[in-house]
Backbone as CSV, one residue per row, in Angstrom:
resi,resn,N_x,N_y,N_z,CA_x,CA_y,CA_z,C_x,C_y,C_z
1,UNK,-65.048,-55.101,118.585,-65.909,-55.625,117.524,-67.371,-55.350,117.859
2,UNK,-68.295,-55.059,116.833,-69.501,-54.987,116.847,-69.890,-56.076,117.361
3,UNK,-71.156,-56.288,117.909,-72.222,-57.392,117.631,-72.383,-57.936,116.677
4,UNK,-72.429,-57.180,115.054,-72.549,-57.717,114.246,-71.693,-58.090,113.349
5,UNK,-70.127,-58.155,113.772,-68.997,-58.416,113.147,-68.596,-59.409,113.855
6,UNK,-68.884,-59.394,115.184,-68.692,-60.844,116.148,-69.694,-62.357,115.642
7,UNK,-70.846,-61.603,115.256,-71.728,-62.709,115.018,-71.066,-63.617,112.980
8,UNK,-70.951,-62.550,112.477,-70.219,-62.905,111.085,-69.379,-63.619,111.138
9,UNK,-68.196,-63.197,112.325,-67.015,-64.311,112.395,-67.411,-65.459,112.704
10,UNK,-68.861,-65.551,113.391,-69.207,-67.086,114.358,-69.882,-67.925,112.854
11,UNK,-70.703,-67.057,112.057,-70.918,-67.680,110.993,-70.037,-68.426,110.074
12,UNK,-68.752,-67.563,109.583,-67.550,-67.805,109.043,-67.053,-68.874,109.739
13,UNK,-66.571,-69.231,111.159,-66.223,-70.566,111.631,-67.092,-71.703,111.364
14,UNK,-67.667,-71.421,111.664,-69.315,-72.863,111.212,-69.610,-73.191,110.002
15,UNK,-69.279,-72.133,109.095,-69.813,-72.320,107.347,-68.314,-73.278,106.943
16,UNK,-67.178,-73.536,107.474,-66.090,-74.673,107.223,-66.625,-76.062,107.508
17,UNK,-67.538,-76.212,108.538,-67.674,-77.488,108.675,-69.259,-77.924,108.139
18,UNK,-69.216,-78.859,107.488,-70.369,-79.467,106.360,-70.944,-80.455,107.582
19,UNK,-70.653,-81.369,108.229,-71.067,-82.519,109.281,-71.546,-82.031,110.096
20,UNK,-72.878,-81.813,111.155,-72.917,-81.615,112.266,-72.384,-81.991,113.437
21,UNK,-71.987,-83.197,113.349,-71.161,-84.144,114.205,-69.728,-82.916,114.473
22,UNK,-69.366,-82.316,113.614,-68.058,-81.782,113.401,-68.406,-79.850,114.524
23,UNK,-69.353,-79.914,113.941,-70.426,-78.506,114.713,-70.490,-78.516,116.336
24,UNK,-71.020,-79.758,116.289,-71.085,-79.973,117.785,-70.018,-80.192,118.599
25,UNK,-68.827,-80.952,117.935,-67.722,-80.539,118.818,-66.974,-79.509,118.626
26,UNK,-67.389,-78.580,117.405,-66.698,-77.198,118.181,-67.703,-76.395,119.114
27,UNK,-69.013,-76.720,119.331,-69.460,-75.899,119.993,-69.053,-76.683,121.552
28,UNK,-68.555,-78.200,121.705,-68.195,-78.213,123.067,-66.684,-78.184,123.250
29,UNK,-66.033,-78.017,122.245,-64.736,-77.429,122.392,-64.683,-75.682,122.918
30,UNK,-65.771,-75.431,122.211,-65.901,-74.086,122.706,-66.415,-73.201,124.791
31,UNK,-67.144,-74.484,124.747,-67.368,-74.273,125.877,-66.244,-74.813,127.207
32,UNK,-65.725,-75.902,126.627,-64.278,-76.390,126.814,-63.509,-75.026,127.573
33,UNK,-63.378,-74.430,126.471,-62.542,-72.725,126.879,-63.251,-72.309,127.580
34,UNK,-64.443,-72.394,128.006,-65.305,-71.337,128.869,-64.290,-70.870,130.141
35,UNK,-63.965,-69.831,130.913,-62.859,-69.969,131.779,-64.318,-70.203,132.750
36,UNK,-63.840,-70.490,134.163,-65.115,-71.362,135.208,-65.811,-70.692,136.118
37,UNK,-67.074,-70.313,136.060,-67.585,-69.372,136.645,-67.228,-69.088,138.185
38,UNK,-66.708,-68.124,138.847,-66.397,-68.588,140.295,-67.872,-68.734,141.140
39,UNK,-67.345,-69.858,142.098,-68.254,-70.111,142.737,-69.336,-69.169,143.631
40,UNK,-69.083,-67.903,143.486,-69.450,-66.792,144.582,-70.982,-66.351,143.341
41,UNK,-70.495,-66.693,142.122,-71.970,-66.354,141.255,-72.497,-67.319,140.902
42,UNK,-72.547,-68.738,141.203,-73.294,-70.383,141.074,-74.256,-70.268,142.291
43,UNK,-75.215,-68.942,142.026,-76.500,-68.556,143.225,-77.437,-68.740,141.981
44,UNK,-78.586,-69.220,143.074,-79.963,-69.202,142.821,-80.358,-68.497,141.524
45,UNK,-79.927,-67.434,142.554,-80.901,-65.652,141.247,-79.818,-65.372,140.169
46,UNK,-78.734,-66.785,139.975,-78.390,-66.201,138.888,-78.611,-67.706,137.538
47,UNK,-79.220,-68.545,138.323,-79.445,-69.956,137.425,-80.576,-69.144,136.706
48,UNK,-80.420,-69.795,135.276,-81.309,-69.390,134.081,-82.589,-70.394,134.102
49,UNK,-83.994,-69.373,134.567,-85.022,-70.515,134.223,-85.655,-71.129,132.830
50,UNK,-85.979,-72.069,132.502,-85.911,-72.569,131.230,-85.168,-73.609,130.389
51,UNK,-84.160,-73.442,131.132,-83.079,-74.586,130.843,-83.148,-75.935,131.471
52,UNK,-83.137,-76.958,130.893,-82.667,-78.380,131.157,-82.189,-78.569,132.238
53,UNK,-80.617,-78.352,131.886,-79.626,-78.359,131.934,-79.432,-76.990,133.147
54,UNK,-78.436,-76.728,133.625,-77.888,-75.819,134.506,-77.335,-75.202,134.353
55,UNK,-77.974,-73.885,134.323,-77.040,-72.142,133.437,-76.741,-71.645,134.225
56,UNK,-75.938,-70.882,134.546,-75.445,-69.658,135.524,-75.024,-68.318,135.084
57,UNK,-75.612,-67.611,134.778,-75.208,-66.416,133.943,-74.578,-65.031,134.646
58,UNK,-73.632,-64.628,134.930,-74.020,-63.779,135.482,-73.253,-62.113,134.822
59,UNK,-73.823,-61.075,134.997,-73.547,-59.984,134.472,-73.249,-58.737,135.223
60,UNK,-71.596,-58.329,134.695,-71.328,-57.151,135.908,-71.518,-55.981,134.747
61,UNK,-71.842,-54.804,135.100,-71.232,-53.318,134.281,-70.389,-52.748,134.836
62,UNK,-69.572,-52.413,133.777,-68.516,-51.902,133.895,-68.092,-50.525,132.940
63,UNK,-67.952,-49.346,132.910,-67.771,-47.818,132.342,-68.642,-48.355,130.709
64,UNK,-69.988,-48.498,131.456,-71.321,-48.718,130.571,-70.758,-49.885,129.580
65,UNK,-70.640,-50.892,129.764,-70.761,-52.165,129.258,-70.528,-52.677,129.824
66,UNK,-72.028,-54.315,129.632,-71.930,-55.407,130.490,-71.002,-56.286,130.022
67,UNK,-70.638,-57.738,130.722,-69.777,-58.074,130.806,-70.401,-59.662,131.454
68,UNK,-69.988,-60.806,130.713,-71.208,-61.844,131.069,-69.993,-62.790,131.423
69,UNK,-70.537,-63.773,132.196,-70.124,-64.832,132.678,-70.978,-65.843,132.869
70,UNK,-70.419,-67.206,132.444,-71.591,-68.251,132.544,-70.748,-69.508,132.911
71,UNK,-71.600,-70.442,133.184,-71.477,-71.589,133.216,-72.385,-72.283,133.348
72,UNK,-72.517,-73.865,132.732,-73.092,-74.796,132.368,-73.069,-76.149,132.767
73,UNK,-74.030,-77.127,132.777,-73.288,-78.375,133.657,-73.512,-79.614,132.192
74,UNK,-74.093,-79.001,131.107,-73.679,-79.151,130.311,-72.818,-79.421,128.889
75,UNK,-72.081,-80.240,128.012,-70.997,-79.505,127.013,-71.642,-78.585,125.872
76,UNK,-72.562,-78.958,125.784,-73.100,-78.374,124.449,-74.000,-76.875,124.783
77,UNK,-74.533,-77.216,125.905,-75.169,-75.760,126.143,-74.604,-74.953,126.621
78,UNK,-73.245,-75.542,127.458,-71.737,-74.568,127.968,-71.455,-73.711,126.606
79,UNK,-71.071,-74.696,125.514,-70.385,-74.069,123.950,-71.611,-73.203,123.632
80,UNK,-72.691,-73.455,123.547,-73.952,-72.175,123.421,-73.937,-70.792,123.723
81,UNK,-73.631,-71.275,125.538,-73.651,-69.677,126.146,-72.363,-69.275,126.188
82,UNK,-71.352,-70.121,125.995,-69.954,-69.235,125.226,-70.017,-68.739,123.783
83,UNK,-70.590,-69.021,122.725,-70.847,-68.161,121.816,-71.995,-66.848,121.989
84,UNK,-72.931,-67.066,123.524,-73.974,-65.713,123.523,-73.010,-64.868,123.881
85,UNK,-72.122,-65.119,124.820,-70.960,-64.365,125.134,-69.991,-63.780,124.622
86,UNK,-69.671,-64.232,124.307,-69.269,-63.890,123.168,-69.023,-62.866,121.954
87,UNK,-70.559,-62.936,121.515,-71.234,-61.795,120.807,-71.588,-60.697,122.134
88,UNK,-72.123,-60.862,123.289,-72.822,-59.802,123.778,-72.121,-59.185,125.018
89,UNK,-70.888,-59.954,125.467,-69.880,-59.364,126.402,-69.054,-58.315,126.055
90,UNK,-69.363,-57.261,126.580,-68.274,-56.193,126.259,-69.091,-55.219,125.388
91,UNK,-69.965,-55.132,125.450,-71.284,-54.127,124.697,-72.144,-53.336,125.628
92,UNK,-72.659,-52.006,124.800,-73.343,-51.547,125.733,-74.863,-52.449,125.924
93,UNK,-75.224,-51.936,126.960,-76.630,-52.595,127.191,-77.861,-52.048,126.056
94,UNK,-77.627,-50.872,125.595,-78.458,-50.064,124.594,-78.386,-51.094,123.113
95,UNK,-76.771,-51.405,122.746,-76.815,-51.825,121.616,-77.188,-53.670,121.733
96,UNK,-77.216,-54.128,122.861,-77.587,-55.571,123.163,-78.877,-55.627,122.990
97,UNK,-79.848,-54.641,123.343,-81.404,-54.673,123.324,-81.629,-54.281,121.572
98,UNK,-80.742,-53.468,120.952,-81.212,-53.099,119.446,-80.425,-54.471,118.448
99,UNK,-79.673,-54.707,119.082,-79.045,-56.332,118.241,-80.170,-57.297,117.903
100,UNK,-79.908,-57.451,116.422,-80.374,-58.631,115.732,-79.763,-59.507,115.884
101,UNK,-80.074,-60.585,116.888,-79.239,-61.857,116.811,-79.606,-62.991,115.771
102,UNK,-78.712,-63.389,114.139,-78.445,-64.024,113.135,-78.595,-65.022,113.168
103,UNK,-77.330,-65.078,114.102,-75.533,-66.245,114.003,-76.723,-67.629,114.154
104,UNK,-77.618,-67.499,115.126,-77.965,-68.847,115.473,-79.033,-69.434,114.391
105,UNK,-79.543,-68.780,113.536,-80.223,-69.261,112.176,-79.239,-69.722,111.410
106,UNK,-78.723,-68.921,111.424,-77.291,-68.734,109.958,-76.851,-69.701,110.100
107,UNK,-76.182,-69.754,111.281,-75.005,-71.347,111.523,-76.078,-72.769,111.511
108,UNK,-77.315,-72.422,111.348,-78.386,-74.044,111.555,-78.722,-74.769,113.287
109,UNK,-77.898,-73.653,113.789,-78.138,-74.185,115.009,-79.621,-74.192,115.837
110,UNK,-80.411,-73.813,115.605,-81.622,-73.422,115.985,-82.405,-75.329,115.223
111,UNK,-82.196,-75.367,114.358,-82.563,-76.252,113.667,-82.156,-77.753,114.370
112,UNK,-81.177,-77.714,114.947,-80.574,-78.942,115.117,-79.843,-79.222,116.496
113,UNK,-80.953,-78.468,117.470,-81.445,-78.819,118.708,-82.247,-79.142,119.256
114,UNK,-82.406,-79.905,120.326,-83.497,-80.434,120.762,-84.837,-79.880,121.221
115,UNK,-86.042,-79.435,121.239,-86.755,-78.644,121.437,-86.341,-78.131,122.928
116,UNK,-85.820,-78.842,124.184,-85.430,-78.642,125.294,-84.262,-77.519,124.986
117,UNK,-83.429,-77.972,124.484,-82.295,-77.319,124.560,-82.582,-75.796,123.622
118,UNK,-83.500,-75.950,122.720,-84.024,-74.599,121.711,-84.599,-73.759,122.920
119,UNK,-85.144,-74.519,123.810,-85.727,-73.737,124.505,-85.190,-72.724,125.627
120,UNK,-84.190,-73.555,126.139,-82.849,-73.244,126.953,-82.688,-72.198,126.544
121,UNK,-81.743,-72.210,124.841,-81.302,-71.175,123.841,-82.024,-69.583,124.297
122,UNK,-83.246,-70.032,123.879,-83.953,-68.510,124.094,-83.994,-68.428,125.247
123,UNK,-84.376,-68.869,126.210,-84.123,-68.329,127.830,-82.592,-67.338,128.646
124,UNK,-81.722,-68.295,127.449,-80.424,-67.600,127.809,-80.633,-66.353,127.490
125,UNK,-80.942,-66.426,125.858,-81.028,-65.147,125.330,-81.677,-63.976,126.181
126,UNK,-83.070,-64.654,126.783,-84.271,-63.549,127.029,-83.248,-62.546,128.105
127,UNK,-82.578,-63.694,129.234,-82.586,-63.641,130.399,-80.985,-62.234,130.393
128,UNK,-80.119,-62.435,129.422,-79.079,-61.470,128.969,-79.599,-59.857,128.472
129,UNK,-81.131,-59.942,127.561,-81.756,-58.874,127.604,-82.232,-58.357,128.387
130,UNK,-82.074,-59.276,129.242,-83.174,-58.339,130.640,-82.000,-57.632,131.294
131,UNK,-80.771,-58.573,131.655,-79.663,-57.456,132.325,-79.610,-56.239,131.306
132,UNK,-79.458,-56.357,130.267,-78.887,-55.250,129.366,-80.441,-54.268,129.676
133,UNK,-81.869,-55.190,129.791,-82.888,-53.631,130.185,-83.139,-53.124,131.403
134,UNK,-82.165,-53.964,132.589,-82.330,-53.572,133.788,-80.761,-52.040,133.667
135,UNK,-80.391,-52.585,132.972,-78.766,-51.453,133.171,-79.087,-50.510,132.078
136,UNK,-79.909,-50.250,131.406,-80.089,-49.371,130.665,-81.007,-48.676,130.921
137,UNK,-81.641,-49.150,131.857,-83.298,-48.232,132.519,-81.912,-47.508,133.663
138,UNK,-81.396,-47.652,134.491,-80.071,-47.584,135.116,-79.679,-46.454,134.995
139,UNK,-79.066,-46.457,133.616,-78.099,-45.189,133.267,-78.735,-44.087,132.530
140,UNK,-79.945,-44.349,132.667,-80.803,-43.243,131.745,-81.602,-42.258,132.768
């Protein structure tokens, strides 16, 4: 799936539920599934600065696409960076840096977080573009 067919489906799940109350527990049901980062990447240089809360991101390449792993000590910002993942695991690093990321306007989520946690949001984000511009300066 594209980036931008991954992000449509995330819209399509979210546009069923009218309640936010109902939003928020699929986004920590979602993180729920997160499978658990192993402990060998819960290092320093891979905690996300910006966040609250406690990110762990980490990104391997593999026959030119990265490949993300996270974890959170969070539920809600866990279900977050399992939907960045989502969309941006399994892509090249070229098309991660030219991606318009939507989903998180579209679905209202941007709207109906805490300025902390909005802030988190984009840090995750920034911090996933930077692997994708460190591996693409890389292979070029």
């Amino acid at each position: 799936m594209t980036i931008k067919e991954t992000q449509d489906a995330i819209v399509e799940e979210f546009a069923d539920l009218d309640d936010w109350m109902d939003k928020y527990q699929l986004l920590i049901d979602l993180g729920n599934e997160l499978a658990p980062l192993p402990e060998q990447y819960k290092t320093e240089s891979n905690l996300i600065d910006g966040c609250q809360s406690r990110v762990w991101l980490q990104a391997d390449l593999r026959e030119g696409r990265l490949y993300f792993q996270a974890e959170s000590d969070a539920l809600i910002v866990k279900g977050i960076v399992s939907l960045l993942i989502r969309v941006f695991s399994g892509q090249t690093p070229r098309d991660i840096l030219d991606a318009e990321l939507f989903f998180i306007d579209d679905i209202g989520l941007r709207e109906h977080l805490s300025p902390t946690r909005s802030n988190g949001l984009l840090a995750m984000v920034k911090q996933i573009r930077m692997y994708a511009l460190a591996y693409d300066t890389r292979q070029q």
